[in-house]
C-alpha positions in Angstrom: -16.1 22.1 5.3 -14.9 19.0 4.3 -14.1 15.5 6.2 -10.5 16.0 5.9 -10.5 19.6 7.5 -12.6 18.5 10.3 -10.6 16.0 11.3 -7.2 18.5 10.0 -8.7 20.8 12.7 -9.5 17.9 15.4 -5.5 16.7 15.2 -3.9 19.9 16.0 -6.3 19.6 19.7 -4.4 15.7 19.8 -1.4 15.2 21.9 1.5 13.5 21.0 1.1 11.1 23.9 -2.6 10.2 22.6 -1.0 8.3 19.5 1.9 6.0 21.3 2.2 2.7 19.4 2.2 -0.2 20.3 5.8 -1.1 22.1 6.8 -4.5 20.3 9.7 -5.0 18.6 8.7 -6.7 15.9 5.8 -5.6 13.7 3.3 -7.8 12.2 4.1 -6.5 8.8 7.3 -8.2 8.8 5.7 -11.8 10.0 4.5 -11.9 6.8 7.9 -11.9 5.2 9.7 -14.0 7.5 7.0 -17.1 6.9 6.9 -16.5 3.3 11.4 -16.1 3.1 11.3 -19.3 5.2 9.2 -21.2 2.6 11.3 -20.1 0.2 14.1 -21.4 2.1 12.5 -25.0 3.0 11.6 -25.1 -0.9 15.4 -24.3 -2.1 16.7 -26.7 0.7 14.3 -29.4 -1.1 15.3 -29.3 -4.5 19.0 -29.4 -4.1 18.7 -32.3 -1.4 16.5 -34.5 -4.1 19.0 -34.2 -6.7 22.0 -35.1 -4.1 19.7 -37.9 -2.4 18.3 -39.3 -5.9 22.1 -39.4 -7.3 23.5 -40.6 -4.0 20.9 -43.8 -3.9 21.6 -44.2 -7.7 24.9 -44.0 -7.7 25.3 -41.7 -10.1 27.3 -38.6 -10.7 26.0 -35.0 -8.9 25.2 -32.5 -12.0 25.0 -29.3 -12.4 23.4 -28.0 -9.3 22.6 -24.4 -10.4 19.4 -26.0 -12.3 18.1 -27.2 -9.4 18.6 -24.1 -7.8 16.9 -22.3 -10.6 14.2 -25.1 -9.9 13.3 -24.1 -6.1 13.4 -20.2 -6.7 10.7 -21.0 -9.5 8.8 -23.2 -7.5 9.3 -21.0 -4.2 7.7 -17.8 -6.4 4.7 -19.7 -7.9 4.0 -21.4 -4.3 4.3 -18.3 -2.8 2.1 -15.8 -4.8 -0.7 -18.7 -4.5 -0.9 -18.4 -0.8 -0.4 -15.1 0.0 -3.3 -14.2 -2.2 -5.5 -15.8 0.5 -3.8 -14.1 3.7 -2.1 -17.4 4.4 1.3 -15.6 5.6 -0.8 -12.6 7.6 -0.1 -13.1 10.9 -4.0 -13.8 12.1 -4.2 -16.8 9.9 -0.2 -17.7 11.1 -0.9 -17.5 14.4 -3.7 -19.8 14.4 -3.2 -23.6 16.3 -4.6 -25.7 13.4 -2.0 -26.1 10.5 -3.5 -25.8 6.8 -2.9 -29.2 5.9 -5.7 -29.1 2.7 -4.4 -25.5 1.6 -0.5 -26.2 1.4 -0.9 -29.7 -0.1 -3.6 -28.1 -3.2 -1.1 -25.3 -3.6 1.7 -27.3 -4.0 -0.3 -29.5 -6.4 -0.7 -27.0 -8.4 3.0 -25.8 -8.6 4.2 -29.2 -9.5 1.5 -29.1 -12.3 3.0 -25.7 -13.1 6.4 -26.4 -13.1 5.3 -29.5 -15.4 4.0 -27.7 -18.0 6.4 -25.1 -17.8 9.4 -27.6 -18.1 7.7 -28.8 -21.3 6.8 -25.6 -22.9 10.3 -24.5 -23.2 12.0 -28.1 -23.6 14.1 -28.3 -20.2 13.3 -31.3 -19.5 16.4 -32.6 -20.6 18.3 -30.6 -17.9 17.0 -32.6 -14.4 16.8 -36.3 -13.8 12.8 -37.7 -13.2 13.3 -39.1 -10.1 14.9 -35.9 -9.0 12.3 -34.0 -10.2 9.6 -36.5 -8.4 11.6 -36.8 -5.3 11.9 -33.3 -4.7 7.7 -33.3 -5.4 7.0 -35.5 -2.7 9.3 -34.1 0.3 8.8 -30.7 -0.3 5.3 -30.7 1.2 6.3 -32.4 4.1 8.7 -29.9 4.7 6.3 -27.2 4.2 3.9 -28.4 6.9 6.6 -29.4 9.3 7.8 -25.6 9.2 4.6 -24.2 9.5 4.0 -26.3 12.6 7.2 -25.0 14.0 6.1 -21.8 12.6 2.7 -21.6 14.5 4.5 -22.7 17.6 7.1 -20.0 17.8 4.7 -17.4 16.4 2.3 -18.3 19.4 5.4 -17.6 22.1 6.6 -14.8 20.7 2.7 -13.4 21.0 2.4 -14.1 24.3 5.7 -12.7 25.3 4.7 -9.3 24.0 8.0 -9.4 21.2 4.9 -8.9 18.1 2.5 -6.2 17.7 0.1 -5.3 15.5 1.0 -1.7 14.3 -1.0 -1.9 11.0 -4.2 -2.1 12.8 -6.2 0.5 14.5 -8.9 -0.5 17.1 -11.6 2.3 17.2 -14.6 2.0 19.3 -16.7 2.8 22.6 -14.6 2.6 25.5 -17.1 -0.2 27.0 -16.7 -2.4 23.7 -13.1 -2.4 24.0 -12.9 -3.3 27.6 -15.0 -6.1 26.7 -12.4 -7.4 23.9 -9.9 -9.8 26.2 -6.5 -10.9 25.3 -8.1 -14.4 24.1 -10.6 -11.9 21.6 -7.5 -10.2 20.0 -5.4 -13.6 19.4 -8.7 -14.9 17.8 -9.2 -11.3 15.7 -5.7 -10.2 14.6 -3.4 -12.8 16.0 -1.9 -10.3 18.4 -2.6 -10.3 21.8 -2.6 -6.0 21.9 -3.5 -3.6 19.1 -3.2 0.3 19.1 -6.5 1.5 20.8 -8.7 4.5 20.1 -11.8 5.0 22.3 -14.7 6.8 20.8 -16.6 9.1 23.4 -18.5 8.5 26.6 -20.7 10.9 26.1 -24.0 10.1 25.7 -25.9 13.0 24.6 -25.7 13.6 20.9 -23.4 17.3 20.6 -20.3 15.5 23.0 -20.7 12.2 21.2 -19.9 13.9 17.7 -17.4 16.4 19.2 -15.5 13.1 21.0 -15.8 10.9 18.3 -14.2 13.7 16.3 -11.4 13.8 18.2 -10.8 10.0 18.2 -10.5 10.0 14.4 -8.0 12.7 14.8 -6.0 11.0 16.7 -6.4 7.4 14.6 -5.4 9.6 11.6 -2.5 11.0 13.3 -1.6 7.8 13.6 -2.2 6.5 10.5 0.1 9.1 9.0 3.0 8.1 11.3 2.8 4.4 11.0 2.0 1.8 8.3 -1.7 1.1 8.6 -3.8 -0.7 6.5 -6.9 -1.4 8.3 -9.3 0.0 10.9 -11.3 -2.1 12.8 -14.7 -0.4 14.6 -16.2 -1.9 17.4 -19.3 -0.3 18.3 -22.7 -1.2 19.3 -24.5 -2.6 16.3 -28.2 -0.8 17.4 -26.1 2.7 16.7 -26.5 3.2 13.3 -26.0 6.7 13.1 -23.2 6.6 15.0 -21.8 3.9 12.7 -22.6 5.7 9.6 -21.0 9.5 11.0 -18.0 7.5 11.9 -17.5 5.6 8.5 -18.5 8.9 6.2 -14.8 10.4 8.4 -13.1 7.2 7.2 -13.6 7.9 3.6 -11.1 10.4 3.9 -8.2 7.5 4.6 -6.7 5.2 2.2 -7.5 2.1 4.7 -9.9 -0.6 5.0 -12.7 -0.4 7.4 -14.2 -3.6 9.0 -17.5 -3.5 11.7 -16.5 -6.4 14.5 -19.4 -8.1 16.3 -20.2 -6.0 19.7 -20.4 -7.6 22.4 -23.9 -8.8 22.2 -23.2 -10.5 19.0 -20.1 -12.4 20.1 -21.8 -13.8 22.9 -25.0 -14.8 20.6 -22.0 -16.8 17.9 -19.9 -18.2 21.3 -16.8 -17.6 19.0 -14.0 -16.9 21.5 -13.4 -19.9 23.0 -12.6 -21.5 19.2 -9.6 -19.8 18.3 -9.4 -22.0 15.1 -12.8 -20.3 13.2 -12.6 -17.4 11.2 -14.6 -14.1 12.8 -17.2 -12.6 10.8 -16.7 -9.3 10.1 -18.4 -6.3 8.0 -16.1 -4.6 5.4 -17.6 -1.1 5.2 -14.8 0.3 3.9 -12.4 -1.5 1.2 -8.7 -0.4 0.6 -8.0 1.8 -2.6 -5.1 -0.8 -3.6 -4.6 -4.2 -2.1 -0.7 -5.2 -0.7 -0.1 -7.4 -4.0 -1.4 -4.5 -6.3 0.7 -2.0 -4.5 3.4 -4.0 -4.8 3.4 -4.5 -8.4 2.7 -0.7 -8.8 5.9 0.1 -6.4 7.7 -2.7 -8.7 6.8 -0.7 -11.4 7.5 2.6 -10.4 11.3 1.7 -9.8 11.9 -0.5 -13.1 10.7 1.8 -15.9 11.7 5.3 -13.5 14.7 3.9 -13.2 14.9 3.3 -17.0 13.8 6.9 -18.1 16.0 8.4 -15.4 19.0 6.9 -16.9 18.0 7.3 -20.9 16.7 10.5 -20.2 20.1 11.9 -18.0 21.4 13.3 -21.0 18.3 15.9 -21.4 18.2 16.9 -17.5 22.1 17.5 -17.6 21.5 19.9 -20.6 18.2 21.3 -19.2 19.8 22.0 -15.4 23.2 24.0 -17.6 20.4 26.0 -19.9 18.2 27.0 -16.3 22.2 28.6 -15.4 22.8 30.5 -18.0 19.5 32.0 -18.4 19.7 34.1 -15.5 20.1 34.0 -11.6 18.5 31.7 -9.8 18.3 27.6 -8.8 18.0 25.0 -11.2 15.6 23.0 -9.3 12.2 24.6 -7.4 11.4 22.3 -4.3 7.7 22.3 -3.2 5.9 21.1 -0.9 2.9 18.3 -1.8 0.2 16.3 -0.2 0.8 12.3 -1.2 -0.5 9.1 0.1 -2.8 9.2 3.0 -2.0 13.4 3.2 1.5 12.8 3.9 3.7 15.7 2.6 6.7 15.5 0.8 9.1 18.1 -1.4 8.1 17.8 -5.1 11.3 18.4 -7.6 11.0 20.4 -10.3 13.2 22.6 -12.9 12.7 26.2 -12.4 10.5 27.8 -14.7 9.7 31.3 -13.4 11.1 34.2 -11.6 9.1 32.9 -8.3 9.5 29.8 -6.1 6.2 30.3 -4.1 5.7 27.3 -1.3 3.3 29.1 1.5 0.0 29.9 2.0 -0.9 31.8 -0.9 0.3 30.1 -4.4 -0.6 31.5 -7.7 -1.5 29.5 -10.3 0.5 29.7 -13.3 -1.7 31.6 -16.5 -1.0 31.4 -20.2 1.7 34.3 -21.1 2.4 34.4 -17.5 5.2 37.1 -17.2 6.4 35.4 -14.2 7.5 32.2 -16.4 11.1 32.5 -17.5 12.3 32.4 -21.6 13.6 28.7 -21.5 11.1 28.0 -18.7 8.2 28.8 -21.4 9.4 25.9 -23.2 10.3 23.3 -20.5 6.6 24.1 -19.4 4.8 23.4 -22.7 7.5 20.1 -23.7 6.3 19.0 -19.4 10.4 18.5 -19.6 10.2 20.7 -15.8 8.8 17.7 -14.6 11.6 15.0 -14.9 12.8 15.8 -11.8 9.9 14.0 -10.0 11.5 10.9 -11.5 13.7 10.9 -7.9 10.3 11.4 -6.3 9.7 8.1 -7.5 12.2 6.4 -7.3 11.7 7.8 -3.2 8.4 6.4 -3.1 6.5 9.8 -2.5 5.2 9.2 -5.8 4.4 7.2 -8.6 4.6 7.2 -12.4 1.0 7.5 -12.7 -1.8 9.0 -10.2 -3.3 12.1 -9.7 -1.3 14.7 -9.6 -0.4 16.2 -6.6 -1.0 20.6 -6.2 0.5 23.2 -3.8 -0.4 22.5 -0.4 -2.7 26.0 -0.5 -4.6 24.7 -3.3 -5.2 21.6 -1.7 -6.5 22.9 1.4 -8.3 25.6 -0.8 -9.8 22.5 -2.9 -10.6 20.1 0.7 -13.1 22.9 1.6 -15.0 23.1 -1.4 -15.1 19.6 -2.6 -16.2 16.8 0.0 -14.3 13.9 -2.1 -11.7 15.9 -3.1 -9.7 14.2 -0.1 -10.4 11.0 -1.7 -7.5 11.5 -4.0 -5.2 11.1 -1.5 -5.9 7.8 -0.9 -3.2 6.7 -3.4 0.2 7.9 -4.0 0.3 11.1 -6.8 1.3 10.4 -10.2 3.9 12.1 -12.4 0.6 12.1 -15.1 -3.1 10.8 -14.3 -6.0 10.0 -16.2 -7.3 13.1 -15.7 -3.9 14.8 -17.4 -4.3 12.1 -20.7 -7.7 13.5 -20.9 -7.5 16.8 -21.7 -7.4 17.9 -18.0 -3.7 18.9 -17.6 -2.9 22.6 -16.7 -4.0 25.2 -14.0 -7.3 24.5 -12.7 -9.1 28.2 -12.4 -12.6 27.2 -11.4 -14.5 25.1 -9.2 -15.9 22.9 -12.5 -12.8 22.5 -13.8 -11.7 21.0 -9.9 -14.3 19.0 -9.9 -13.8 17.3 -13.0 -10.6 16.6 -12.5 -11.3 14.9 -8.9 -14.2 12.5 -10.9 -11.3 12.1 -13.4 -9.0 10.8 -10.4 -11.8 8.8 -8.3 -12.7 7.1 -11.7 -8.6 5.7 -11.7 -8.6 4.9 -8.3 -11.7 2.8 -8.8 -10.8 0.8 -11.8 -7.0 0.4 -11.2 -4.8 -2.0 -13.0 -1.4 -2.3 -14.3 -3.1 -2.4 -18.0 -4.8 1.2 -17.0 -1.0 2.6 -15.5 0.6 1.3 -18.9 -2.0 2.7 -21.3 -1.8 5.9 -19.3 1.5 6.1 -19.7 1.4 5.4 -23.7 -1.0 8.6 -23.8 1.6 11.1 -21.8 3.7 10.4 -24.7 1.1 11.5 -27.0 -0.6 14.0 -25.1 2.6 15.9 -24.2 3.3 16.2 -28.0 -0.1 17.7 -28.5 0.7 20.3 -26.3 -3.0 21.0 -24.7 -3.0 23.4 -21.4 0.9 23.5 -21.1 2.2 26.7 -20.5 
């Protein structure tokens, strides 16, 4: 039996009341873009107040202030992206006393050298006055650091007051280690003063302990399903380590990453609590499938070109939805239900193709001169045109253009059992076409080896993501639905 079915088994023993999140009515995730909008903001504010200052104290008239504008979006973006790639607007590195004097002032450096070389590459210069330009230089970065002072200050009231949680994060560990983290330990590890809490078990003799800790995953994965997470945080004794390495062979089955905190023995060797400015040493055991930039950028992607084929390729559904009518009775569309990111289900759209809409327990694969598939269906099948309605699945966010594609809920539990990493797929959203499906793997899936390969096929994408890989993948559908291999 798989990890996944374990723990499957494990949450239907898990009460509701055993996955309560935290109660705070703001959640962490959207700290992140309040700091980075109100950069933006300060930025903006900047560059239209040098160009009325500058002309103001020169007495000369107010230009066009739309380029000016333009000016602080572009620097805003490119001051932006260069923080948040090193957690700056996360709320554990927000919430801390110190203000990053050395990090803002280099990052803004290097947007003013940007916007520079930018403003001589394509010649518009021309369009703002020097000492606007170096006015609005000088006093953005003051502005900058006096906002993230006052930043810092209201962050750390609105922490103590209880109004921010941490909802992303999932503390998982012995019920002793966790009494031992106080409210001064969480500020210093997440930035929160309360995360959600899962104690492991008691138990102390090895059958309970498994069967306990068991359970506790269950529930953290129940939770994990119903709320945003993106990382797990285990807190266990560190002279356990088969107890550390069962509990991090069940977290292979979740798209999160996994960090090992110091136990107790550990914090009080390193003395770190009482500094709430140093950064905590952590293990990752565990590293996310797709970090919050890259999924962003893949989300972006998703919408632009789905958006783009939905539209240029509306003519071809309209005429494909009127040709399902008229061939017979029946819908045009089949709704069925799929597994996607982090085991979530969803209702996958597709044009009918057979006399059937199976959707339960027992599905049966479709098989080359199936009788079941209808006359037009035999050709929306081989020309993969049955799929386009999975473009609203996108555009939905329960998939993506490309991933691994998502099967029947019955062959997916069929598939957990027999293949350990076979869960593993789910740790990214399920693609319209994969890298298995531009391979040669596309089709029904009758045996075990063909499974398999498929799954190294997927794990192989996960692994060696990039937007180049999701383009080029995309660039082979085209060719590989025109070849026509395993369609029917």
């Amino acid at each position: 039996m798989s990890m996944r079915s374990e723990v499957r088994d494990a949450e239907q023993e898990v009460g509701d009341s055993a996955v309560a999140p935290i109660q705070a009515p703001l959640p962490s995730q959207a700290v992140t873009y309040v700091l980075a909008t109100a950069d933006a903001t300060i930025i903006l504010i900047a560059s239209l107040s040098a160009c009325f200052t500058y002309h103001w104290l020169t007495d000369t008239p107010i230009p066009d202030l739309s380029a000016y504008f333009a000016l602080g979006l572009a620097a805003s973006f490119l001051h932006i992206v260069r923080l948040s790639g090193h957690g700056y607007y996360d709320l554990e590195s927000a919430a801390k006393p110190s203000v990053e004097f050395l990090e803002i002032n280099f990052s803004w450096l290097t947007t003013a050298l940007m916007l520079a070389f930018f403003a001589f590459l394509f010649k518009v210069g021309t369009s703002f006055s020097r000492g606007a330009f170096l006015l609005f230089l000088a006093t953005a970065p003051a502005g900058l650091l006096t906002g993230r002072k006052l930043a810092k200050s209201i962050l750390e009231d609105a922490v103590g007051r209880g109004v921010i949680g941490r909802r992303d994060l999932i503390l998982l560990g012995t019920p002793l280690e966790l009494d031992a983290l106080e409210p001064r330990d969480l500020l210093v590890l997440f930035g929160a003063a309360e995360v959600h809490r899962v104690a492991l078990s008691p138990a102390l003799d090895a059958e309970n302990q498994t069967a306990g800790d068991l359970k506790a995953v269950a529930t953290a994965a129940k939770f994990m399903q119903e709320h945003e997470v993106s990382e797990v945080l285990l807190v266990i004794p560190w002279n356990s380590p088969e107890r550390l390495e069962y509990l991090r062979q069940q977290m292979k089955a979740f798209p999160v990453s996994v960090r090992l905190l110091p136990d107790r023995q550990i914090r009080a060797l390193s003395d770190y609590a009482p500094s709430a400015q140093q950064r905590v040493v952590s293990l990752e055991i565990q590293r996310a499938p797709l970090s919050g930039v890259e999924r962003t950028v893949k989300r972006m992607m998703d919408i632009v070109i789905g958006l783009m084929a939905l539209i240029l390729l509306s003519p071809i559904i309209a005429l494909t939805a009127l040709a399902i009518k008229l061939d017979g009775k029946g819908p045009i569309f089949f709704l069925q239900n799929r597994k996607g990111f982090n085991g979530r289900q969803f209702v996958m759209f597709k044009f009918r193709t057979m006399t059937v809409l199976e959707n339960g327990d027992t599905v049966t694969q479709a098989t080359r001169n199936d009788p079941r598939v209808t006359r037009i269906g035999a050709y929306l099948r081989s020309a993969s045109i049955d799929e386009l309605p999975q473009l609203v699945n996108v555009l939905r966010g329960d998939m993506s253009l490309v991933g691994p594609r998502p099967h029947a809920i019955a062959h997916d539990n069929q598939f957990e059992r027999l293949l350990q990493d076979y869960a593993f797929r789910h740790h990214v959203k399920p693609g319209m076409t994969g890298w298995a499906q531009v391979n040669g793997l596309r089709g029904a899936t009758p045996s075990l080896e063909l499974i398999s390969r498929r799954v190294e096929m997927d794990l192989w994408y996960i692994n060696n993501w990039s937007l180049w890989l999701d383009v080029q993948i995309i660039m082979k559908t085209f060719f590989e639905v025109l070849r026509k291999r395993n369609a029917f």
